[in-house]
PQR file with spaces between the fields and no chain letter, atoms N, CA, C, O and H, PARSE charges and radii, in Angstrom:
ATOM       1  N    UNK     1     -18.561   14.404  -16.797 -0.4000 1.5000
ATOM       2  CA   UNK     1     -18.577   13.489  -17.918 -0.0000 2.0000
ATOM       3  C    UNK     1     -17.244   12.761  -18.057  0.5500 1.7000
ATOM       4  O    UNK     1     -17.102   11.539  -18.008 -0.5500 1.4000
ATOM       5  N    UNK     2     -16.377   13.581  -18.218 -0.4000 1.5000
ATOM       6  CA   UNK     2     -14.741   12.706  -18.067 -0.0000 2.0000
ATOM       7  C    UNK     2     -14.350   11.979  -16.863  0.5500 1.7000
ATOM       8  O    UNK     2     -13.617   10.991  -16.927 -0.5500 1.4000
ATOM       9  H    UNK     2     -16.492   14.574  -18.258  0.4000 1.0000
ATOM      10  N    UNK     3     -14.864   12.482  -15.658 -0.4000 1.5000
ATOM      11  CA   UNK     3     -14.890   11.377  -14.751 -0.0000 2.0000
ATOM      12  C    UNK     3     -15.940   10.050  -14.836  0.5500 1.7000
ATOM      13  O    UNK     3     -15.558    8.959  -14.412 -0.5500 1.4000
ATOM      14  H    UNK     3     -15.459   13.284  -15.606  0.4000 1.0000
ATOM      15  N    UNK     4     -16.948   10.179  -15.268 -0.4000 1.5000
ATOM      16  CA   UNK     4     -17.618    9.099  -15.347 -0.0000 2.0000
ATOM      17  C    UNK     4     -16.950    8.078  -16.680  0.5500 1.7000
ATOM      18  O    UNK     4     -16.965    6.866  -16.462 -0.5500 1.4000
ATOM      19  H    UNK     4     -17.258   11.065  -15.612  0.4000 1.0000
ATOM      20  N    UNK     5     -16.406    8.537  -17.963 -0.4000 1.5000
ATOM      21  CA   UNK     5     -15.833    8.420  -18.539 -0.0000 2.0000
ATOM      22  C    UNK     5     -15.163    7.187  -18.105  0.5500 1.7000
ATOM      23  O    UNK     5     -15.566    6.032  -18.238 -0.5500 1.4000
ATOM      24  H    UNK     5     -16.394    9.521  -18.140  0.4000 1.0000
ATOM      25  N    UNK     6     -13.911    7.675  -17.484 -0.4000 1.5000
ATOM      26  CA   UNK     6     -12.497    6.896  -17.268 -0.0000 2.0000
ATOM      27  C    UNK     6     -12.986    6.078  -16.235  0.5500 1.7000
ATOM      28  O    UNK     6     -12.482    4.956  -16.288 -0.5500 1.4000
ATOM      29  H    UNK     6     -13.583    8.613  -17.376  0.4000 1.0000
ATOM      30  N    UNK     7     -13.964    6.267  -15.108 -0.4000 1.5000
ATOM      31  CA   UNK     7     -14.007    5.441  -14.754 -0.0000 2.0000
ATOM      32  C    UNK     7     -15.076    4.033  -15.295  0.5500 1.7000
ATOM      33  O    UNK     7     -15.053    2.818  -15.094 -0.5500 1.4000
ATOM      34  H    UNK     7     -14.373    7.178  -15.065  0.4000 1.0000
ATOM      35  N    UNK     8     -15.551    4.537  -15.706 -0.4000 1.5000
ATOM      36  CA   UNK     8     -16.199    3.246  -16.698 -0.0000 2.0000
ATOM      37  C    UNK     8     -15.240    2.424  -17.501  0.5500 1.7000
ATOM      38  O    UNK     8     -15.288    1.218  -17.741 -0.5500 1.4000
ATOM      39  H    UNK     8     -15.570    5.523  -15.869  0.4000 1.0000
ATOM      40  N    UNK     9     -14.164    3.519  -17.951 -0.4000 1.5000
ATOM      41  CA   UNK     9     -13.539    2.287  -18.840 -0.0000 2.0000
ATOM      42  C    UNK     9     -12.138    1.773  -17.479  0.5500 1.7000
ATOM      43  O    UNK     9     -11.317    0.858  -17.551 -0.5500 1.4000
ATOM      44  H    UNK     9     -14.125    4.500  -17.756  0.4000 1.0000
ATOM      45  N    UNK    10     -12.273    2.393  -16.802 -0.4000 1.5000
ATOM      46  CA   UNK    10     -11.470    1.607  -15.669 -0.0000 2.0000
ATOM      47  C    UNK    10     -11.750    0.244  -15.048  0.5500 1.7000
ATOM      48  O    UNK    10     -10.875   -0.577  -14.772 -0.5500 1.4000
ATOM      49  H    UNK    10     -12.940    3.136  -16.744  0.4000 1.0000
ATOM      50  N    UNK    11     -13.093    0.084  -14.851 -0.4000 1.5000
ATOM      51  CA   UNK    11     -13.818   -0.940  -14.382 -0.0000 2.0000
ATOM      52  C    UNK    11     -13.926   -1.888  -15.440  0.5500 1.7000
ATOM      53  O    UNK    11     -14.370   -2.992  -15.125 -0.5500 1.4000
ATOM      54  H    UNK    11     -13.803    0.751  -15.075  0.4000 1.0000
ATOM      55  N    UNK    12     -13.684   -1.734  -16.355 -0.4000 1.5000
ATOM      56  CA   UNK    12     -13.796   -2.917  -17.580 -0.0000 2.0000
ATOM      57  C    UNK    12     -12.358   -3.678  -17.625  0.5500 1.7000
ATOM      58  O    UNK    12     -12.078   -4.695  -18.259 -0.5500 1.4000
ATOM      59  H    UNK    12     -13.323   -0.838  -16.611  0.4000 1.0000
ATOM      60  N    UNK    13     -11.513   -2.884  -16.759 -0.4000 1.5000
ATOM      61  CA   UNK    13     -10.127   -3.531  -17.212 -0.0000 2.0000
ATOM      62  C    UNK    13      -9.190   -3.663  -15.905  0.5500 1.7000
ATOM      63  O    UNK    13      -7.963   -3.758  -15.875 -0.5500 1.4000
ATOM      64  H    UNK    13     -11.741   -2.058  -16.245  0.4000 1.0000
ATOM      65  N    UNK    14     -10.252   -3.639  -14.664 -0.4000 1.5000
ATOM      66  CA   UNK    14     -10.027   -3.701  -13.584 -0.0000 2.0000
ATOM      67  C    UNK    14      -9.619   -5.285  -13.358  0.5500 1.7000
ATOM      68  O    UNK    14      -9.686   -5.908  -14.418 -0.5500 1.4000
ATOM      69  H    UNK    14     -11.249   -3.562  -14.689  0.4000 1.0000
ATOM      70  N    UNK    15      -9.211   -6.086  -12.226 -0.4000 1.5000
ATOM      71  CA   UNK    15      -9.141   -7.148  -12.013 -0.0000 2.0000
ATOM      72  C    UNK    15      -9.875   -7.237  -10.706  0.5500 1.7000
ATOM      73  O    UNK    15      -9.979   -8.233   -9.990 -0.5500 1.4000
ATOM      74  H    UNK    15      -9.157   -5.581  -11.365  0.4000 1.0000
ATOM      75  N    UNK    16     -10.186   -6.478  -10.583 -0.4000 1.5000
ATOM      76  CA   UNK    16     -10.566   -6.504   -8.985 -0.0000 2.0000
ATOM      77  C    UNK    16     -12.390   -5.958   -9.111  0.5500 1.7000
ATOM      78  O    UNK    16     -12.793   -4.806   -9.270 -0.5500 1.4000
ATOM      79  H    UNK    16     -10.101   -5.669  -11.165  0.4000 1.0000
ATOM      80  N    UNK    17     -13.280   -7.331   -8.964 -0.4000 1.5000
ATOM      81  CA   UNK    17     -14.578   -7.238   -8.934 -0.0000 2.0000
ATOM      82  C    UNK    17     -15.495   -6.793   -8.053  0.5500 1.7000
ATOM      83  O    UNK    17     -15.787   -7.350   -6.995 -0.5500 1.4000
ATOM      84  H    UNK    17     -12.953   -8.267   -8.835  0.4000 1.0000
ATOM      85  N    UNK    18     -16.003   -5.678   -8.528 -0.4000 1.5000
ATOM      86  CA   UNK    18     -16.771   -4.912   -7.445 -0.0000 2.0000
ATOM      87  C    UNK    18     -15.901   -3.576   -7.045  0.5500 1.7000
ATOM      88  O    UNK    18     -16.064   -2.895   -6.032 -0.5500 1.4000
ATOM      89  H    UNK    18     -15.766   -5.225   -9.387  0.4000 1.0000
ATOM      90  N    UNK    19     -15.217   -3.428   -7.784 -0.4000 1.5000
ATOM      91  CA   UNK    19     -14.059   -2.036   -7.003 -0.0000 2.0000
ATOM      92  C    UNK    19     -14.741   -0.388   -7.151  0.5500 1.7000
ATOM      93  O    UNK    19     -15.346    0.076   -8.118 -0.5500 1.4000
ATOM      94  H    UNK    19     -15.084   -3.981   -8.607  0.4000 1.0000
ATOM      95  N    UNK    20     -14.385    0.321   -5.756 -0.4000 1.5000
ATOM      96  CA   UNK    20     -15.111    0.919   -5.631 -0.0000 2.0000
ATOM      97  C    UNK    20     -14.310    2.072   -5.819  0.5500 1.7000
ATOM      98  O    UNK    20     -13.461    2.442   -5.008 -0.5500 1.4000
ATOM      99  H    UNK    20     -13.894   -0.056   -4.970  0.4000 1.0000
ATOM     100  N    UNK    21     -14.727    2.958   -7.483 -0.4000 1.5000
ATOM     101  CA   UNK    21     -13.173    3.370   -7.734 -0.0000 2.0000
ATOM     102  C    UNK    21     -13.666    5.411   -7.698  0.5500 1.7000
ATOM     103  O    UNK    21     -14.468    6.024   -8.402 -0.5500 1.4000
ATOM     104  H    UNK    21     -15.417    2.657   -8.141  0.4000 1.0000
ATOM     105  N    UNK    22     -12.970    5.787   -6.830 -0.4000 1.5000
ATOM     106  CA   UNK    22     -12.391    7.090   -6.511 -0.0000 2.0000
ATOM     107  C    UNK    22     -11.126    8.056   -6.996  0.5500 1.7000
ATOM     108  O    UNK    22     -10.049    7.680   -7.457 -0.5500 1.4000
ATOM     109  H    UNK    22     -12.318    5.289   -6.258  0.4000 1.0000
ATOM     110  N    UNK    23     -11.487    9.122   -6.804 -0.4000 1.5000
ATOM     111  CA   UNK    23     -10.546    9.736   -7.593 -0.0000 2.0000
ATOM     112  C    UNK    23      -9.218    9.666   -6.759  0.5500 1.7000
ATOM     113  O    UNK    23      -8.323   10.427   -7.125 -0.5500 1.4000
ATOM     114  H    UNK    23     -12.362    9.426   -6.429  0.4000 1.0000
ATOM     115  N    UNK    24      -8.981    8.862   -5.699 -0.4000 1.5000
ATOM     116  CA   UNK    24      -8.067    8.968   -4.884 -0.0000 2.0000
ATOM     117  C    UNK    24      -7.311    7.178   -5.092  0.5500 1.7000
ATOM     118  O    UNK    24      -6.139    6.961   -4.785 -0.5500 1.4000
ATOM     119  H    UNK    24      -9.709    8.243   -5.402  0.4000 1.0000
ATOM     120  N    UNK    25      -8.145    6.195   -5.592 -0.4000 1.5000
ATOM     121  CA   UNK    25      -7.987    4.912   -6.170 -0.0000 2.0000
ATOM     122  C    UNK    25      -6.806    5.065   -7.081  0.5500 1.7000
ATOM     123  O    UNK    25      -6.881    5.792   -8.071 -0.5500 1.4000
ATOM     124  H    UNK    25      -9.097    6.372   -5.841  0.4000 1.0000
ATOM     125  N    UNK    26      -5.524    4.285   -6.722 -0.4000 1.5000
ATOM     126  CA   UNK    26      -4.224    3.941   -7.572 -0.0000 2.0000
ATOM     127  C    UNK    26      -4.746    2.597   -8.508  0.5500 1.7000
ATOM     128  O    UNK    26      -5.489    1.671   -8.184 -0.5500 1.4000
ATOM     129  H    UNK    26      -5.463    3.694   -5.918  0.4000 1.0000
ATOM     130  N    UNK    27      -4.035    2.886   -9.822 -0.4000 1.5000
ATOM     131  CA   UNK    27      -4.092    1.779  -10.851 -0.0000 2.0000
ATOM     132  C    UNK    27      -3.326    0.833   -9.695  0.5500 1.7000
ATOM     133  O    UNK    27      -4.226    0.015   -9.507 -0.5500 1.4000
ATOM     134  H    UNK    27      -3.432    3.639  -10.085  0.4000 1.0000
ATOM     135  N    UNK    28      -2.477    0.514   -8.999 -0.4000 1.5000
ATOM     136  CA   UNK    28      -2.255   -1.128   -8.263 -0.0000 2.0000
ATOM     137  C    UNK    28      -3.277   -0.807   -7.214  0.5500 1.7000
ATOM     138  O    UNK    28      -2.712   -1.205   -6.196 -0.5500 1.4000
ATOM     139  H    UNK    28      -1.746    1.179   -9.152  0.4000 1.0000
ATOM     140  N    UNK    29      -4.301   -0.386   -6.890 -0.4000 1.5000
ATOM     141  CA   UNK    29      -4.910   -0.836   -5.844 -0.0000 2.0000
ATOM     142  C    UNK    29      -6.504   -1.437   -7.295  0.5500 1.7000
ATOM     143  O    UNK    29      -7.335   -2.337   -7.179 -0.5500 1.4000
ATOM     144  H    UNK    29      -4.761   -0.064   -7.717  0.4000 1.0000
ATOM     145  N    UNK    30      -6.350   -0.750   -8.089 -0.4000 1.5000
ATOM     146  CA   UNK    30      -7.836   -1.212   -9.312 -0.0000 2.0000
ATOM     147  C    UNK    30      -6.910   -2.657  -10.174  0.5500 1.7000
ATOM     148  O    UNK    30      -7.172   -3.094  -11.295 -0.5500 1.4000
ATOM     149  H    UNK    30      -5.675   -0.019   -8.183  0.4000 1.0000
ATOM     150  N    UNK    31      -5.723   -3.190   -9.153 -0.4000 1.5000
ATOM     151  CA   UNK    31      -5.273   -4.218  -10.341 -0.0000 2.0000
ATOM     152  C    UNK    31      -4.876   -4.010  -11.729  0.5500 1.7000
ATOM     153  O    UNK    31      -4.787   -4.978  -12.485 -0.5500 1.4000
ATOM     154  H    UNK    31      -5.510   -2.836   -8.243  0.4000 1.0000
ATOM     155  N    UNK    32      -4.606   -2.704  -12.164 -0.4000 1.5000
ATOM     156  CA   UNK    32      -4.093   -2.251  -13.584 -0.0000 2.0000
ATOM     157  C    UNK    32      -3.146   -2.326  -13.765  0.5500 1.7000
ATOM     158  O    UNK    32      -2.425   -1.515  -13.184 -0.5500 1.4000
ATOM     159  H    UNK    32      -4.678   -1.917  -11.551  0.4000 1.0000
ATOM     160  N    UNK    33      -2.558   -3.247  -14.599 -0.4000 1.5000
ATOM     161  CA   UNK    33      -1.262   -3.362  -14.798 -0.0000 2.0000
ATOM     162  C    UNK    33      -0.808   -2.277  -16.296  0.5500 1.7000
ATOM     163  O    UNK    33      -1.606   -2.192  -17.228 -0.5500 1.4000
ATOM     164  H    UNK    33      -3.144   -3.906  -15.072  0.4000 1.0000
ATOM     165  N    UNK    34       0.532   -1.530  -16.325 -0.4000 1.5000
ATOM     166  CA   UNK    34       1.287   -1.038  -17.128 -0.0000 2.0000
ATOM     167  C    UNK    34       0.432   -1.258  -18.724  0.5500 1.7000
ATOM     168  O    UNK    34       0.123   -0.296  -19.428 -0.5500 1.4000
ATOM     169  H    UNK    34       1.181   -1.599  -15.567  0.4000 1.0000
ATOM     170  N    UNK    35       0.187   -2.490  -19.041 -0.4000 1.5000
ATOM     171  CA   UNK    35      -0.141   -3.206  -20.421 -0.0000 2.0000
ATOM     172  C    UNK    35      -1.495   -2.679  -20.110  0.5500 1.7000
ATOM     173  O    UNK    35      -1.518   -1.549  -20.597 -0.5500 1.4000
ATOM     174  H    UNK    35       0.438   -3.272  -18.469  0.4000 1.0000
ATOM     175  N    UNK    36      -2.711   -2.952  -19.504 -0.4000 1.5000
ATOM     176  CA   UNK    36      -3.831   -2.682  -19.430 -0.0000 2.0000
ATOM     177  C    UNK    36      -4.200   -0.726  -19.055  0.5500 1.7000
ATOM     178  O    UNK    36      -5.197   -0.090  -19.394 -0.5500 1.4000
ATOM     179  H    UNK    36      -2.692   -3.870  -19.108  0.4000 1.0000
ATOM     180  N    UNK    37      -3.057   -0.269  -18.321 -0.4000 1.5000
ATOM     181  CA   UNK    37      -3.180    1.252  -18.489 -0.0000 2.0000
ATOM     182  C    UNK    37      -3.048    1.854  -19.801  0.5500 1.7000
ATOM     183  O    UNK    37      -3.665    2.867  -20.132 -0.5500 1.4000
ATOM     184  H    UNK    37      -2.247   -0.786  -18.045  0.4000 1.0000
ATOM     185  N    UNK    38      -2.162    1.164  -20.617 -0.4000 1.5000
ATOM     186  CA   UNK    38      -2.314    1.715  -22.404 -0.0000 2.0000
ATOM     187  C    UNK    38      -3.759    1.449  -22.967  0.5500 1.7000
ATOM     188  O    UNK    38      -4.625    2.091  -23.561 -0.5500 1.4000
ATOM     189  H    UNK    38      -1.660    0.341  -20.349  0.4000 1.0000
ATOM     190  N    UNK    39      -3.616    0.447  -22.582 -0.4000 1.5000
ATOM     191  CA   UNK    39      -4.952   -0.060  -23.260 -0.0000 2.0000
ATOM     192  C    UNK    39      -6.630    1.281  -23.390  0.5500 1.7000
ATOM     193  O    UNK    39      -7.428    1.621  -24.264 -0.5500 1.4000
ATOM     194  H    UNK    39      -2.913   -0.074  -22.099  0.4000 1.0000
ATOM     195  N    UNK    40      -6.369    1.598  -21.943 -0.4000 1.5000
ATOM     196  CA   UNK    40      -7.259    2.976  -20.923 -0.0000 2.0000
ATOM     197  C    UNK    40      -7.009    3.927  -21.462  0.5500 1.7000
ATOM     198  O    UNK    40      -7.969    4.563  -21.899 -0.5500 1.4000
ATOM     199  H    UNK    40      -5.721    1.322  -21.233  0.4000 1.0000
ATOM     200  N    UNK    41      -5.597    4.480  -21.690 -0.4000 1.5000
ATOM     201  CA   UNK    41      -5.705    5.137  -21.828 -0.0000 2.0000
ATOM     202  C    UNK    41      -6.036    5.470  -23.739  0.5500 1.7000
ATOM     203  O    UNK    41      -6.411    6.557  -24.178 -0.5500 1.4000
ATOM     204  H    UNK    41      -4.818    3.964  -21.335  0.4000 1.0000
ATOM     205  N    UNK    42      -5.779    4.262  -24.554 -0.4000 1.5000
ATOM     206  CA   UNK    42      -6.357    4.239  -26.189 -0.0000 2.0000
ATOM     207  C    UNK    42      -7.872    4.744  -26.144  0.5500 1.7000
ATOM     208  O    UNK    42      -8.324    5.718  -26.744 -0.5500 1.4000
ATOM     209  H    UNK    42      -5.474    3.379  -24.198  0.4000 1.0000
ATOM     210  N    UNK    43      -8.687    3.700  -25.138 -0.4000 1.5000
ATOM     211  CA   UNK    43     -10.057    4.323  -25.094 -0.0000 2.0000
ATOM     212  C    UNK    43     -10.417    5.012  -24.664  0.5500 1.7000
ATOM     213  O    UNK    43     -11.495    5.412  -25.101 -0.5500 1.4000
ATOM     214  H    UNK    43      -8.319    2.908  -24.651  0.4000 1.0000
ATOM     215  N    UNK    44      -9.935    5.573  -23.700 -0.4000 1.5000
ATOM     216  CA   UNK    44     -10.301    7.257  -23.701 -0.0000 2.0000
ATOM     217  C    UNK    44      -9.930    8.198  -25.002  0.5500 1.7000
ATOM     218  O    UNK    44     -10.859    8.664  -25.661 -0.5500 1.4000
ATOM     219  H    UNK    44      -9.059    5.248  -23.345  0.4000 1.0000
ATOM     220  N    UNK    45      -9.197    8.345  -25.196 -0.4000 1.5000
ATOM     221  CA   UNK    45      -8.564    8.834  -26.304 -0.0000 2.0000
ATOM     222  C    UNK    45      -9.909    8.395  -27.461  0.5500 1.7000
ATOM     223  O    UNK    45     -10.463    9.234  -28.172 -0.5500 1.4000
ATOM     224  H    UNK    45      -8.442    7.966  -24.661  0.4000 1.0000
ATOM     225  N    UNK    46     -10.190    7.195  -27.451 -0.4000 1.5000
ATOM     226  CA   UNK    46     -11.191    7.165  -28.938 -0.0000 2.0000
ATOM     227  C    UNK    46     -12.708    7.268  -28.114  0.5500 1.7000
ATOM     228  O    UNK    46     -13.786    6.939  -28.608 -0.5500 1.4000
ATOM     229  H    UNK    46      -9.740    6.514  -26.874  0.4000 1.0000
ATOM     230  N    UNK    47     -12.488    7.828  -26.690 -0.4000 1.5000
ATOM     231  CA   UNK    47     -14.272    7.801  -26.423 -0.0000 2.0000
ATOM     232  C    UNK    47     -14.346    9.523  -26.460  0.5500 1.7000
ATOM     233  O    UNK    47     -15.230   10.212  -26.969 -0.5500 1.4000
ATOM     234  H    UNK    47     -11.611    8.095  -26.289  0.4000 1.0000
ATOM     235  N    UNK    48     -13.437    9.850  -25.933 -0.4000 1.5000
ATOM     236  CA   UNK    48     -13.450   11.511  -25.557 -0.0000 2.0000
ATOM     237  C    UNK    48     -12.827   12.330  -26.784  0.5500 1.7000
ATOM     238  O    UNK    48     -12.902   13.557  -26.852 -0.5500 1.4000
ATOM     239  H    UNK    48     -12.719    9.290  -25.520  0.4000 1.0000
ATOM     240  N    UNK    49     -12.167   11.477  -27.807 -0.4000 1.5000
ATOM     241  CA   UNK    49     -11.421   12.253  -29.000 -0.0000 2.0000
ATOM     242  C    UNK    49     -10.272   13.391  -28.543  0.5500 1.7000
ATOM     243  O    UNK    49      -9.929   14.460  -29.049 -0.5500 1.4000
ATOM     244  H    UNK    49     -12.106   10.480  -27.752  0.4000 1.0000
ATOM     245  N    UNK    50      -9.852   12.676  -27.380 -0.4000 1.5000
ATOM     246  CA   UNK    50      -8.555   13.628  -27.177 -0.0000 2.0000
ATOM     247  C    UNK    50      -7.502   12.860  -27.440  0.5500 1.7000
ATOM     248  O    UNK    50      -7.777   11.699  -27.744 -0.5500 1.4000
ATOM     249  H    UNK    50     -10.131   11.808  -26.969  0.4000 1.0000
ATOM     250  N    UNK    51      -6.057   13.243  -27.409 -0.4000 1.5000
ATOM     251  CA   UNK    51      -4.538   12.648  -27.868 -0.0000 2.0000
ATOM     252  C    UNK    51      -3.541   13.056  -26.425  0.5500 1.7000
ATOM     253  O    UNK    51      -3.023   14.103  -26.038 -0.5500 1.4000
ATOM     254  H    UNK    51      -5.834   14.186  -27.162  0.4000 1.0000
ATOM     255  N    UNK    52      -3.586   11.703  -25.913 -0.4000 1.5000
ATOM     256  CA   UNK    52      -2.897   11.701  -24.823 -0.0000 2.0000
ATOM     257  C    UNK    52      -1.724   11.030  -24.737  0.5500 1.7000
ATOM     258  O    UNK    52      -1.648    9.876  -25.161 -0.5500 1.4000
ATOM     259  H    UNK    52      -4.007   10.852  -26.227  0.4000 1.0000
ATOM     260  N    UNK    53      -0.481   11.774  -24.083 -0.4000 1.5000
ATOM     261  CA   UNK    53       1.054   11.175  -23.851 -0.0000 2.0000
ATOM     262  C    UNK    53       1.293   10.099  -23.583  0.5500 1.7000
ATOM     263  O    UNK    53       1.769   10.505  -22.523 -0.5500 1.4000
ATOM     264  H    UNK    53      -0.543   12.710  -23.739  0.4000 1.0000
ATOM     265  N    UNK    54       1.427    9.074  -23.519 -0.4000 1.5000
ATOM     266  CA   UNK    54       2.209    7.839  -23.104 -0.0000 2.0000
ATOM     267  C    UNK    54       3.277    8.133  -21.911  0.5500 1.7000
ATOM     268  O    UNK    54       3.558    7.459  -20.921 -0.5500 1.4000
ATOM     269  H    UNK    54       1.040    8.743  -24.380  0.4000 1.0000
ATOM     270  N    UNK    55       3.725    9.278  -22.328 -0.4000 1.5000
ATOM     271  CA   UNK    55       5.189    9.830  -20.894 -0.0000 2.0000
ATOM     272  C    UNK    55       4.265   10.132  -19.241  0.5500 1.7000
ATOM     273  O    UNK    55       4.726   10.156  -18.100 -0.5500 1.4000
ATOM     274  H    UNK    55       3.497    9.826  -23.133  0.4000 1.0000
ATOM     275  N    UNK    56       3.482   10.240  -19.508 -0.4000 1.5000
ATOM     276  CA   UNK    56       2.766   10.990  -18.367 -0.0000 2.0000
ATOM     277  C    UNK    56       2.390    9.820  -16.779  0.5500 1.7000
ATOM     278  O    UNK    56       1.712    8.815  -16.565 -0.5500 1.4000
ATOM     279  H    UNK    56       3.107   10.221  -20.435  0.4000 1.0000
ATOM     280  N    UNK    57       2.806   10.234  -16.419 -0.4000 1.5000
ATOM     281  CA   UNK    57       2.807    9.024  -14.899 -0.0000 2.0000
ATOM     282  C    UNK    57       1.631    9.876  -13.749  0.5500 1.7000
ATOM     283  O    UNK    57       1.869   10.959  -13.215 -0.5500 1.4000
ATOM     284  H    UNK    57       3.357   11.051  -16.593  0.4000 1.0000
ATOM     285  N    UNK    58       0.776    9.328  -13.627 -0.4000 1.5000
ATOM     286  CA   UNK    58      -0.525    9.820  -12.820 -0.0000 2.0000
ATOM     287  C    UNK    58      -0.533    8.707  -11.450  0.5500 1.7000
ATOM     288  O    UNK    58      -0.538    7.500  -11.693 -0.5500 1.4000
ATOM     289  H    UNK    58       0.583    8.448  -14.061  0.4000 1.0000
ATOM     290  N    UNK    59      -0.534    9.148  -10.167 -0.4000 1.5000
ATOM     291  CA   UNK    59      -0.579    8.463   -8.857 -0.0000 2.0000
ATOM     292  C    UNK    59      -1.740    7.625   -8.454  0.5500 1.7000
ATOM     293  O    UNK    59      -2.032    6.699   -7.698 -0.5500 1.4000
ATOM     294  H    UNK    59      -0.530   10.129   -9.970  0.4000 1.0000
ATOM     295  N    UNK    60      -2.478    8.766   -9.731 -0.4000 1.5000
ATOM     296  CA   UNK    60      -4.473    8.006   -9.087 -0.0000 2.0000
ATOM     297  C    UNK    60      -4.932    8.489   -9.890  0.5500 1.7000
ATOM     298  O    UNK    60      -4.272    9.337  -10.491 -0.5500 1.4000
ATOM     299  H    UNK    60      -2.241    9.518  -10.345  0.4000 1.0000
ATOM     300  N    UNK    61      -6.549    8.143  -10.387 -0.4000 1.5000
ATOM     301  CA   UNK    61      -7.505    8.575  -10.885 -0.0000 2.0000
ATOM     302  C    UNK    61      -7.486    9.798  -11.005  0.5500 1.7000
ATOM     303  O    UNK    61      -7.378   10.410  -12.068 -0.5500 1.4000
ATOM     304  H    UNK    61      -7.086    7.455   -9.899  0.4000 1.0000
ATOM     305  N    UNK    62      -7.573   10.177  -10.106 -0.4000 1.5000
ATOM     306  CA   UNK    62      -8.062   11.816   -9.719 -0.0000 2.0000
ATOM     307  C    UNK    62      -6.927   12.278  -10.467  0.5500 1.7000
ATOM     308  O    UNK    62      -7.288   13.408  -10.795 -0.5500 1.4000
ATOM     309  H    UNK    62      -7.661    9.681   -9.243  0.4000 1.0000
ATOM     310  N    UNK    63      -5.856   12.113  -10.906 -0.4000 1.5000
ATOM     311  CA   UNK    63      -4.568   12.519  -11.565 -0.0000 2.0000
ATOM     312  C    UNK    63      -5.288   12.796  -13.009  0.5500 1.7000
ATOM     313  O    UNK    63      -5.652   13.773  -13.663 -0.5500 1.4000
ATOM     314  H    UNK    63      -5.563   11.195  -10.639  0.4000 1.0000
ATOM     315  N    UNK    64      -5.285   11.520  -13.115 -0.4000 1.5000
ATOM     316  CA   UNK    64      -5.628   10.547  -14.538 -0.0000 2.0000
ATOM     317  C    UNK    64      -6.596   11.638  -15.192  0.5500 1.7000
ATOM     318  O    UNK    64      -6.225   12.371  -16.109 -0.5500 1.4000
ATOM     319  H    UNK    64      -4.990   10.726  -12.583  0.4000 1.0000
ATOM     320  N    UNK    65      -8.047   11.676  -14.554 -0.4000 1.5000
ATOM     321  CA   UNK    65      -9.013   12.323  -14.630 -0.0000 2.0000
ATOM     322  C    UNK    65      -8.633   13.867  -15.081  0.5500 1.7000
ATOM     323  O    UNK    65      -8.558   14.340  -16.215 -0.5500 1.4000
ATOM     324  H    UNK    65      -8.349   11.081  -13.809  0.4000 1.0000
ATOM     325  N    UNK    66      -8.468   14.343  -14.090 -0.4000 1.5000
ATOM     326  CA   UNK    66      -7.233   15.726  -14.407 -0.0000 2.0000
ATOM     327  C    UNK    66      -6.634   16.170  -15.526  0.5500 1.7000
ATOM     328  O    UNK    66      -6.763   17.110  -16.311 -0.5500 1.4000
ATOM     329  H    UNK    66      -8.528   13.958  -13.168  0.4000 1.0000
ATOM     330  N    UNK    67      -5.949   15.238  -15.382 -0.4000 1.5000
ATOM     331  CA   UNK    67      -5.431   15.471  -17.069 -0.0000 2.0000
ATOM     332  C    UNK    67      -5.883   15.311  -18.097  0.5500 1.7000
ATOM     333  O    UNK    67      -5.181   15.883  -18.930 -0.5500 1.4000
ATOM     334  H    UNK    67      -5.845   14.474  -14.744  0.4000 1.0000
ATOM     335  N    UNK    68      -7.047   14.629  -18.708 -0.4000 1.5000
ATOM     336  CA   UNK    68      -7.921   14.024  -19.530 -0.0000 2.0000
ATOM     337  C    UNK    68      -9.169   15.454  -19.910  0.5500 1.7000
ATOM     338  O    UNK    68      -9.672   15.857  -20.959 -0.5500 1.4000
ATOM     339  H    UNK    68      -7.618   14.164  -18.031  0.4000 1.0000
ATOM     340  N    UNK    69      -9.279   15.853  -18.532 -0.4000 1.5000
ATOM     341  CA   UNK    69      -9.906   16.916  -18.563 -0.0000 2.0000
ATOM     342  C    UNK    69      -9.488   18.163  -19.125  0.5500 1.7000
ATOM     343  O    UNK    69     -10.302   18.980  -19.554 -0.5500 1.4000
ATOM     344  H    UNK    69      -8.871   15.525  -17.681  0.4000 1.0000
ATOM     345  N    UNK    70      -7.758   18.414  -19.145 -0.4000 1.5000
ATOM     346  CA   UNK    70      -7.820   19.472  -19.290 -0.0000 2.0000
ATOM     347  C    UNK    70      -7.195   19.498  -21.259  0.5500 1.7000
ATOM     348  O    UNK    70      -6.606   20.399  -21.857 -0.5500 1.4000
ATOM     349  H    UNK    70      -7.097   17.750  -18.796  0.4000 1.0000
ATOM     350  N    UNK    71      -7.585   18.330  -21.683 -0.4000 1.5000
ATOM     351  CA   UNK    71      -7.158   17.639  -23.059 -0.0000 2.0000
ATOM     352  C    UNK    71      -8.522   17.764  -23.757  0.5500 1.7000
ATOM     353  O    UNK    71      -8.649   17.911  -24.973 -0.5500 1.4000
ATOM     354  H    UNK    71      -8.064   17.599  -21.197  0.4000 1.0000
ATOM     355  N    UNK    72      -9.368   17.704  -23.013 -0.4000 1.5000
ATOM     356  CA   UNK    72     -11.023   17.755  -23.856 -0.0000 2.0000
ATOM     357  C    UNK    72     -11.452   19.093  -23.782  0.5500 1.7000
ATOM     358  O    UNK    72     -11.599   19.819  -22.799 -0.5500 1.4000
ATOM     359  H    UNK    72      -9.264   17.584  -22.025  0.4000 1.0000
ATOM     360  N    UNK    73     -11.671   19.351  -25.265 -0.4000 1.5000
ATOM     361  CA   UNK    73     -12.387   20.876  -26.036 -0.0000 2.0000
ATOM     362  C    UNK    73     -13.479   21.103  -25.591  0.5500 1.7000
ATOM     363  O    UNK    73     -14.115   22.081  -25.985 -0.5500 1.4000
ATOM     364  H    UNK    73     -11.552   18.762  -26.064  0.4000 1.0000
């Protein structure tokens, strides 16, 4: 569920149409810039009702995902 999650709201704020996004997919290879990763990470936060760091630097999805996961009750 949290992977399908993030990546849904990944693809909404992707720049790159049609991207075929994996847990191994970097925000610069999905076109996410810094400003649009806050953005991701607000709605997760209000889709999943968890409270996530701003400090936290993730390499890829599969990071991202990871951590999101281990934030949801």
């Amino acid at each position: 569920m949290v992977y399908e999650k993030v990546v849904e709201i990944l693809k909404q704020h992707s720049s790159m149409e049609g991207l075929d996004v994996t847990r191994e997919t970097t925000f610069q290879d999905a076109g996410i810039d810094s400003l649009d990763f806050v953005e991701i990470l607000m709605e997760i936060e209000e889709a999943l009702g968890v409270e996530l760091e701003l400090e936290e630097n993730f390499a890829n999805v599969g990071e991202l995902v990871d951590f999101v996961s281990s934030k949801v009750k």
